[in-house]
N, C-alpha and C positions, 0 to 999 in steps of 0.2 A: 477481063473476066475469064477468060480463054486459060488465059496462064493458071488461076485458081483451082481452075478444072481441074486443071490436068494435077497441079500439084497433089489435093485433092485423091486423085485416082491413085496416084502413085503412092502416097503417103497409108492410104486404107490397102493398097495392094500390099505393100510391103510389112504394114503391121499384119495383116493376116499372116501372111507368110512367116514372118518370125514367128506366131503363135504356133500353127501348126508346125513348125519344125520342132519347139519343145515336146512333144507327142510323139517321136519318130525319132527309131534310135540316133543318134551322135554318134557314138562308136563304140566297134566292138572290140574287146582284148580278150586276147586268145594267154589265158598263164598255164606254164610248162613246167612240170615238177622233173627233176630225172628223164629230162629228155621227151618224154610224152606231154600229150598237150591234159590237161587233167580238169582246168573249168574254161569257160568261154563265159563271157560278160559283156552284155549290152547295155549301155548307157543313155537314157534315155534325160530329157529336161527336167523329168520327177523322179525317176526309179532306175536302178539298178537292176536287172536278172541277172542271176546267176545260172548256168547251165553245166550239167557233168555231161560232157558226149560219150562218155564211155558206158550210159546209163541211159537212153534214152527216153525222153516221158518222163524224165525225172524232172524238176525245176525246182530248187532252194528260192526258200519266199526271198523276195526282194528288197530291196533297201532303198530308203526315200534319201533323193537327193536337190538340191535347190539349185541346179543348174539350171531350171525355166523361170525363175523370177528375173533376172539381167535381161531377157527377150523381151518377155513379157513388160516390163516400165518402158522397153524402148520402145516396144510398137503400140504402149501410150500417149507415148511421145510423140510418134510420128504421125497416129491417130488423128490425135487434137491438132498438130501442127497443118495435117493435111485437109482437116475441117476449116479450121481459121486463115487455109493458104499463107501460113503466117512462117519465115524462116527460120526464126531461132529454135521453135522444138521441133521441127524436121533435122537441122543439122542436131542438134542435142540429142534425138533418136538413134538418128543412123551414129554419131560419133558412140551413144552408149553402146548401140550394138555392134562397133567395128570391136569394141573395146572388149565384148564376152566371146568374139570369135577368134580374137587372140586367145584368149584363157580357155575357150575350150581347143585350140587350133594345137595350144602347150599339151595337156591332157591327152589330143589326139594323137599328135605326131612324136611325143617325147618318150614313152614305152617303146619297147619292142613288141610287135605283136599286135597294134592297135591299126584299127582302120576305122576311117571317117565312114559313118553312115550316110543316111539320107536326110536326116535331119541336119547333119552339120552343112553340108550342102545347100539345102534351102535355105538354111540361114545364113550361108554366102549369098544366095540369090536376092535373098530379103536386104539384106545391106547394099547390094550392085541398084535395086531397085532403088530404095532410100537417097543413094548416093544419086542417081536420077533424079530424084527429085528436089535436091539440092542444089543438082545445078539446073534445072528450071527454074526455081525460087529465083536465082542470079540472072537470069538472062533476061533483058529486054530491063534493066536498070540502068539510068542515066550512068553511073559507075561501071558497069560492065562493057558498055559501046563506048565508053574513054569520053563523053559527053564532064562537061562541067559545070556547076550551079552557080550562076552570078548569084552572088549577097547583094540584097540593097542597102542601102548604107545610106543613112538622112548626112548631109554636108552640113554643117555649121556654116551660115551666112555669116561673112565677116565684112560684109560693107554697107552692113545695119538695115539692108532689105527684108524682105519677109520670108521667113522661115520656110523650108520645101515642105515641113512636115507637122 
């Protein structure tokens, strides 16, 4: 029961945690016209801002982006999995959201000029946690201590005795 707990804790911690990292920028890119740096861009799980620093107090509306749905179904995932103590959507969580921290990891680090914010960050965290919780799921299973399950297997009586089974 102990074990359920905990998965549990960790499964609701770490969905939270990817949730609020979609909320908090991902990263910022700094684009440079001629040398000068001329907008700055924050990336957010929904939105996009756009900033002119040469302008300050200025801000061009923003642009909606779907980078916080892939968090979002994983810390679904890991929700329900961590209610049910149940393995497969805890590892299916954390594996979806190992999978959007690559793509935003490409996004982040593949410009020049970009830097990981705080949300990409937490959403490392949210997956280290996930990833805890998966291997909890594993631990204390006859499979994991190298234990092995006899089969019982009924004998076919061949010397016309009575049946074991």
């Amino acid at each position: 029961m102990a074990k359920k707990k905990l998965i549990l804790a960790l499964g609701v911690a770490a969905a939270a945690v990817a949730v609020l990292a979609t909320f908090l920028p991902q990263f910022v890119t700094h684009v440079g016209l001629s040398g000068r740096t001329s907008l700055d861009m924050t990336a957010t799980g929904w939105w996009v801002d756009v900033v002119d620093p040469e302008a300050p107090g200025t801000k061009r509306p923003g642009q909606s982006t779907l980078n916080g749905v892939a968090p979002v179904l994983a810390a679904l995932l890991l929700f329900l999995g961590g209610l049910r103590g149940a393995r497969g959507p805890v590892i299916a969580g954390t594996a979806f959201l190992g999978g959007h921290l690559l793509t935003l990891g490409l996004q982040a680090f593949n410009s020049a000029g970009s830097t990981p914010g705080l949300g990409y960050w937490l959403a490392v965290g949210a997956f280290l946690i996930g990833f805890a919780a998966c291997l909890v799921s594993y631990a204390g299973s006859e499979q994991a201590q190298g234990q092995t399950v006899e089969q019982r297997v009924p004998m076919i009586d061949t010397d016309h005795r009575d049946m074991p089974f």
